[in-house]
Phi, psi and omega in degrees: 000324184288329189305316183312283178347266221296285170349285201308321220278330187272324177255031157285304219268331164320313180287356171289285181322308201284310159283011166276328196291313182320326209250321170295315190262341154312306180314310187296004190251277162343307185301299189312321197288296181317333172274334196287313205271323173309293179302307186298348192240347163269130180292128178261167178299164186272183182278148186258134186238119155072028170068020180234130170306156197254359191298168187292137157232174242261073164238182199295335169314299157346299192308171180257136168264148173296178171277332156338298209270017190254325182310275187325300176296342157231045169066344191295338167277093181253355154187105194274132185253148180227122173274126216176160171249208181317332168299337206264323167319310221046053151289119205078013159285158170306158183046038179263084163237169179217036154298075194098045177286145164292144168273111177275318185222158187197090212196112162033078166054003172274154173203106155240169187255156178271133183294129180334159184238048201251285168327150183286020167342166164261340143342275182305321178287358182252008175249351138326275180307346183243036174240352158306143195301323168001291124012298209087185174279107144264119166261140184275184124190099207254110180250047150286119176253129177317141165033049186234142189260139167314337187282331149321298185283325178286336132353298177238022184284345152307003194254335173228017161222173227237167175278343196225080172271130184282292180219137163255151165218130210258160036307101182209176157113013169304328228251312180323305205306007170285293212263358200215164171271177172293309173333310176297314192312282208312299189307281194324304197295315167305314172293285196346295181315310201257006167271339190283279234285317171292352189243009171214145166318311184206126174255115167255092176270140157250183206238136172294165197266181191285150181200143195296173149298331208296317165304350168186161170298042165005081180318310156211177186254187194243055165260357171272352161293310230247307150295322133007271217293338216263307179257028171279303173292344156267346180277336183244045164035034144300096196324121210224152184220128153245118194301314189324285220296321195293304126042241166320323198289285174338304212297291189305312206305281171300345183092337193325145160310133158327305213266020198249029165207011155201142188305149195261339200242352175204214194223030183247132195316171162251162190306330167299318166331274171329315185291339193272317190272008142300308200280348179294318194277324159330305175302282198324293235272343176075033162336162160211000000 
């Protein structure tokens, strides 16, 4: 019976040994898994050659380009047309003319001419900009015409676009607010945008930048213009830019005074103007 005892007693403590040894290389296994589950999900560095890391770094390559600007780099973009009235012109910057101009429009007694490519416009600098080789042959053709209404361009618009256009960029309505109602407005834009949108690769609209009331009895203004604008282009996805808003934001952003980015006496940018709705238009299009 004592024998017995000491046999149980001898074979406790062995199963004792064998799971505590058992229970040591489980944990250990547990550990090795956990380094395993580690390594794999934080990314380690890559191997460094010549004491420089081999990981990607952050360049212009890197960005995601818009579909413009993936267009525009492969050449696929041969000629952007831009519609518009005087802001599109750049009237009243130095060296602002259309005198020996190409003829954009020529239609029941009217000839206007395309404006020089001389003025700081925001015109000229995206025509600046696309003259890189880079590129290609790009043709600019800027068919803004002075004191002329979207109601005006829908009108005559087989007179100033091709049936086949590669990209249009829309700016208009400062001008409506004389003569139309926003209702009437939203109805004119709505056809326009979308008789434009059958006749091009891509319609970029934008929206013009603020201008006082003060200058004329308005019918409405053109933050109101400006929404108009805002949900035309969502609603038919159209690549949409609003100068109103790039505008203000400067205005508010530096503290400037209204009038050192926009004229007081009429509804056309000042050359400072122009340098903000450049950099604007820039951003949308993802320029680089």
């Amino acid at each position: 019976m004592k024998l017995l005892r000491i046999v149980m007693v001898m074979i406790l403590i062995a199963g004792m040994v064998i799971l505590i040894m058992a229970r040591g290389t489980w944990n250990e296994n547990i550990a090795k898994h956990a380094r395993a589950d580690s390594e794999a999900t934080v990314p380690q560095p890559k191997e460094q050659k010549d004491g420089m890391s081999t990981d990607t770094e952050v360049t212009d390559e890197n960005i995601e380009m818009t579909d413009f600007y993936q267009r525009l780099s492969n050449q696929e973009i041969s000629r952007i047309k831009l519609v518009g009235d005087n802001i599109t012109a750049g009237a009243g910057l130095p060296g602002y003319t259309t005198q020996g101009g190409d003829v954009i429009f020529d239609a029941y007694g009217e000839v206007h001419r395309e404006a020089g490519r001389e003025s700081p416009s925001w015109a000229n600098q995206l025509r600046d900009y696309l003259s890189d080789p880079a590129f290609g042959e790009v043709e600019l053709i800027n068919a803004g015409i002075t004191d002329k209404t979207a109601a005006w361009v829908l009108n005559y618009l087989p007179h100033l676009i091709d049936q086949q256009e590669d990209v249009v960029i829309l700016m208009i309505g400062t001008d409506d607010r004389i003569n139309s109602s926003i209702e009437e407005f939203e109805v004119t834009m709505r056809e326009l945008t979308s008789s434009i949108a059958e006749r091009t690769n891509q319609l970029i609209l934008v929206s013009p930048p603020p201008s006082t009331q003060e200058l004329y009895d308005y019918n409405y203004t053109m933050a109101e213009a400006d929404m108009v604008l805002k949900e035309i282009a969502m609603d038919n996805d159209y690549l949409f830019l609003s100068q109103f808003d790039a505008i203000n934001q400067e205005l508010a952003e530096q503290g400037l005074p209204y009038e050192q980015l926009m004229n007081t006496e009429n509804a056309n940018p000042t050359e400072q103007g122009h340098a903000v709705m450049w950099r604007a238009l820039a951003d949308v299009l993802g320029l680089q």
